[in-house]
C-alpha positions in Angstrom: 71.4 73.4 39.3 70.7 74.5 43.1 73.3 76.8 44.3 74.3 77.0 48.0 76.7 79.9 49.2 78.7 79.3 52.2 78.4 81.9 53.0 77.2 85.8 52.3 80.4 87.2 53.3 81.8 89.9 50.8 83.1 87.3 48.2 80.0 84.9 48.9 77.4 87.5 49.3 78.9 89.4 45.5 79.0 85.9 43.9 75.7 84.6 45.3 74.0 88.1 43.8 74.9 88.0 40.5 74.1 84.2 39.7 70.5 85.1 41.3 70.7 88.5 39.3 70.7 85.8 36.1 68.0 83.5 37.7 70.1 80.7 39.0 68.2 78.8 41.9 70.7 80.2 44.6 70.7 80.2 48.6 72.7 82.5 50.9 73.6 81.1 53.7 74.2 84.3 56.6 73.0 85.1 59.6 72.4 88.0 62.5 72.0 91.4 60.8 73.2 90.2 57.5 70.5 87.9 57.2 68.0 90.2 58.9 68.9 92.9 55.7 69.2 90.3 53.0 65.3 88.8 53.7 64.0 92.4 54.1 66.0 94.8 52.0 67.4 92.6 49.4 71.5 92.8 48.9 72.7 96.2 47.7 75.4 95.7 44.9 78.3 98.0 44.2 80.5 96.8 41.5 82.6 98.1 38.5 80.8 96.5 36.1 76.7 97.6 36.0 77.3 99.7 39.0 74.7 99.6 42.1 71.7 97.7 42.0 69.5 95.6 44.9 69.0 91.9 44.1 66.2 90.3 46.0 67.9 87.3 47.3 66.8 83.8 49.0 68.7 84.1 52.6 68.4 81.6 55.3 70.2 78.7 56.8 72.3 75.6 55.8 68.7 74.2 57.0 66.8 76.3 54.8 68.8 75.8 51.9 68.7 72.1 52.2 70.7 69.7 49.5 72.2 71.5 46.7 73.7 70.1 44.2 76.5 72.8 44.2 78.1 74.5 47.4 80.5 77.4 46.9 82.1 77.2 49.8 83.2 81.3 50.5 84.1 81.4 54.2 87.8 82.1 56.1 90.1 79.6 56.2 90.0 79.6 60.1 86.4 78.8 60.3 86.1 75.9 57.7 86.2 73.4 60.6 82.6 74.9 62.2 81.6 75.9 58.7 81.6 72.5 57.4 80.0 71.6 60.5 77.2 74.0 60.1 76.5 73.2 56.2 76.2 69.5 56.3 72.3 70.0 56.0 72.7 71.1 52.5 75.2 68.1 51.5 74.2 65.4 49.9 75.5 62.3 48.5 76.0 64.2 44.6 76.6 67.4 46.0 79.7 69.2 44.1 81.4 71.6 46.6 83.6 74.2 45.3 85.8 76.2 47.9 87.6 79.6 46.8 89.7 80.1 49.7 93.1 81.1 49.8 96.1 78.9 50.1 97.3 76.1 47.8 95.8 73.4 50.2 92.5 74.4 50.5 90.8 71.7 49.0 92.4 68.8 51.0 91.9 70.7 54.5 88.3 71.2 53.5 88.3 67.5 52.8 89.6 66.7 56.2 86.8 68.2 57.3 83.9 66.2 55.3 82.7 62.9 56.1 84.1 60.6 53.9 81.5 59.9 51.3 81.4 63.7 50.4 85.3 63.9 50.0 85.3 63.0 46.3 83.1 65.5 45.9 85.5 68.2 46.2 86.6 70.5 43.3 89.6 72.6 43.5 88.9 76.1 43.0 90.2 79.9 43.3 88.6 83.3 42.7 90.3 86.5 41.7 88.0 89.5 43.2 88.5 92.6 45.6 85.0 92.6 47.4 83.8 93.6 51.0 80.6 93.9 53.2 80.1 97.2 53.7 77.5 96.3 56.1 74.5 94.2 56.6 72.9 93.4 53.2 75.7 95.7 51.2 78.3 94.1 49.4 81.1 96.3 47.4 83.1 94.8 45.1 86.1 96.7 43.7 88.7 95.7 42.0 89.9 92.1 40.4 88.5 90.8 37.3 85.7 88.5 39.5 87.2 85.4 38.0 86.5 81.9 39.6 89.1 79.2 38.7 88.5 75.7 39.0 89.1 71.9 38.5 89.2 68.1 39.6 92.0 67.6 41.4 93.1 65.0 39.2 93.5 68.1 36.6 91.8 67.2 33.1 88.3 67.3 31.9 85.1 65.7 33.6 81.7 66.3 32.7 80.8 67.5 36.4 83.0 70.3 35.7 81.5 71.3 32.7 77.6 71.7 34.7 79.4 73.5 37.2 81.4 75.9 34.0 77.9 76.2 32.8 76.0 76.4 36.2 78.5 79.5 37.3 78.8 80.9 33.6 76.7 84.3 34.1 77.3 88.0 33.4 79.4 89.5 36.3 81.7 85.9 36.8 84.4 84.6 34.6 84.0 81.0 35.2 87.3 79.3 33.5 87.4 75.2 34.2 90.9 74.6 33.7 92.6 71.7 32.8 96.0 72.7 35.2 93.8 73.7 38.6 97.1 72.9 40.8 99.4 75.4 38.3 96.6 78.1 38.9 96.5 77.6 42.0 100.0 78.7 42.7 99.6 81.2 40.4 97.1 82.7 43.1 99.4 81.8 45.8 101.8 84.5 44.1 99.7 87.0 43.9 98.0 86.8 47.5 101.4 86.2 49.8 102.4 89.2 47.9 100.1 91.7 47.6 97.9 90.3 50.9 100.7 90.6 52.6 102.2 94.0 52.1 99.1 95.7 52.1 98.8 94.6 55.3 102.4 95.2 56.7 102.4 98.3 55.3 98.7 99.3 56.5 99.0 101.1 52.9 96.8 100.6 49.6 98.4 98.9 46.3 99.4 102.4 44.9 101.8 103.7 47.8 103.5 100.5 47.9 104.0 100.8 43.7 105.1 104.6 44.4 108.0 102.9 46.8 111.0 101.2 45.1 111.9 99.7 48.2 108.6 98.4 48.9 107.8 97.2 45.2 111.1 95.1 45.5 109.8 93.5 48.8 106.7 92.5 47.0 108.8 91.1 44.1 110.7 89.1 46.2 107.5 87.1 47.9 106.0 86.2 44.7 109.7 85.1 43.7 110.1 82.5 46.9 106.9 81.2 47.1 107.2 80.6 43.1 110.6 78.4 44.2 109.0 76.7 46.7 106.0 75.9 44.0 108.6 74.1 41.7 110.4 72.5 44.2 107.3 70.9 45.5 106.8 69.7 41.7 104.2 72.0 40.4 104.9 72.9 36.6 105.8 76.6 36.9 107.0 78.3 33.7 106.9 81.8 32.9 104.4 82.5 35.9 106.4 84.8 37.9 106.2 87.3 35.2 102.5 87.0 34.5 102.3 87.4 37.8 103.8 90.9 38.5 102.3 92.3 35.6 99.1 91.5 36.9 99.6 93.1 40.2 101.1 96.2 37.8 97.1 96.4 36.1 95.5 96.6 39.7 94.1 99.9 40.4 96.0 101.9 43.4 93.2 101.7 45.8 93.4 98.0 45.7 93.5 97.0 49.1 93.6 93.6 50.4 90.7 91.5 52.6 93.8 90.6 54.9 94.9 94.3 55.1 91.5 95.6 56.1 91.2 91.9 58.5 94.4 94.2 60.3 93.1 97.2 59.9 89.7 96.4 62.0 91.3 93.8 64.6 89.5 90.9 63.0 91.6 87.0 62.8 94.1 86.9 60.0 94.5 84.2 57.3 97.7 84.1 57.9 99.1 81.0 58.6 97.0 79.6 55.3 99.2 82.0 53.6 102.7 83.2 54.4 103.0 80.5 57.3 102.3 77.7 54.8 105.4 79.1 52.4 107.7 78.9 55.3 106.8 76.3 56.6 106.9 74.0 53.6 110.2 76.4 52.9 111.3 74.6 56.0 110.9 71.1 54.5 112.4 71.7 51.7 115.8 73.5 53.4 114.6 76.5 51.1 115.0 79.7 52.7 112.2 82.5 52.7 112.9 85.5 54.7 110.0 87.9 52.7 107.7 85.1 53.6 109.0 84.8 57.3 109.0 88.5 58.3 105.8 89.2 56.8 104.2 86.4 59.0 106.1 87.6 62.3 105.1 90.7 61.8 101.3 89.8 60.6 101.3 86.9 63.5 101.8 89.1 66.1 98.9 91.3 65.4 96.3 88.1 65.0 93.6 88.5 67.9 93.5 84.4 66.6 96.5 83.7 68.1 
């Protein structure tokens, strides 16, 4: 299966290693410095599992990639609109396309995006990693069990799915094709609006904000609204919540999130894919979230995105 990665950001850049690492046929798609390091230097891992290694990598563009028959589609929510612009060269009428962006809806604004033949192509996906550039060519990843969820949107089984399981099944990615993709999707949506968010509000790493009751509880309360906003917009949500905390309990206290460092350096925020999209669908459904709400005001107004 040819791999594309859209594109060799720190989630793309970590993902598109360590399939090449195990000898997939795989295409970074980057540009500017980063793809000035990756064609000479290779891309420097740092990880918690094998530790630091280079992997000499194929880097170019959606041009030099050409069709794939897989794109993992890596990139900001706020830039799908261009990004799907820039990658049509590597679409082609089979091509599967797997996003692992945050938010629930992912999939259908990506869709939006795609001409119409390629729209059924589509697999809903998420990814459970802590990983950064840490410059041109250097990827860190540092926390997060590098998991990569995914299924039709229809949920059940399909034999596409399984090529893709098999295609993405290497040492250094749990690849889990799951039968309830909408379920763990708002699984995710727990854990990011909550831990996303008040490492950013707080400017502070995971570990502070465990050390401080009164923070902790604030956390506790966003994954709590957005999972009553899941169930009240039908998705099967049973027992969740729990699972939930007591994964953000195992995270190490350096965690730190990408939207806290995205404050951090001044760069656009994901936010209204995130805690605007619980209020806002809050709003629909005459369901209050004030967690949800403050966090965004207070994110929203430090957005250089507007």
């Amino acid at each position: 299966m040819k791999i594309g990665i859209m594109a060799a950001g720190g989630v793309g850049a970590y993902y598109g290693g360590v399939l090449t690492e195990a000898g997939r046929d795989v295409t970074l798609v980057a540009r500017g410095a980063n793809l000035d390091a990756l064609k000479s230097e290779g891309l420097k891992i740092t990880s918690v599992g094998p530790g630091e290694r280079v992997v000499k990598v194929k880097a170019g563009s959606p041009s030099d990639a050409g069709v794939c028959d897989l794109v993992l589609f890596c990139v900001k929510r706020y830039v799908t609109q261009e990004a799907v612009r820039d990658m049509m060269p590597m679409i082609g009428p089979e091509t599967l396309i797997l996003p692992v962006q945050n938010g629930v809806d992912a999939a259908e604004r990506l869709e939006d995006k795609l001409p119409e033949e390629s729209r059924g192509n589509v697999l809903r996906g998420i990814t459970y990693i802590v990983s950064r550039l840490d410059g041109p060519g250097v990827v860190a990843q540092t926390d997060g069990p590098r998991r990569i969820v995914f299924g039709e949107g229809v949920g059940g089984d399909s034999e596409r799915g399984r090529r893709v399981r098999e295609a993405l099944d290497v040492d250094g990615i749990d690849a889990v094709f799951s039968d309830y993709i909408h379920r763990n999707q708002w699984n995710k949506f727990m854990f990011i609006n909550a831990v996303a968010g008040m490492t950013a509000v707080t400017h502070r790493t995971l570990g502070y904000i465990k050390d401080t009751p009164e923070a902790w509880a604030m956390l506790e309360k966003v994954v709590g609204e957005v999972e009553v906003i899941g169930r009240a917009s039908g998705v099967e949500l049973d027992g969740e919540r729990e699972d939930v905390m007591a994964y953000i309990d195992r995270l190490g206290p350096g965690m730190r999130s990408s939207l806290a460092t995205d404050v951090l350096n001044g760069n656009r925020l994901e936010v209204d894919s995130l805690h605007g999209t619980v209020g806002r669908t809050g709003r629909d459904l005459g369901i209050e979230t004030p967690a949800c709400d403050f966090i965004y005001a207070v994110l929203k107004a430090q957005d250089p995105g507007g």
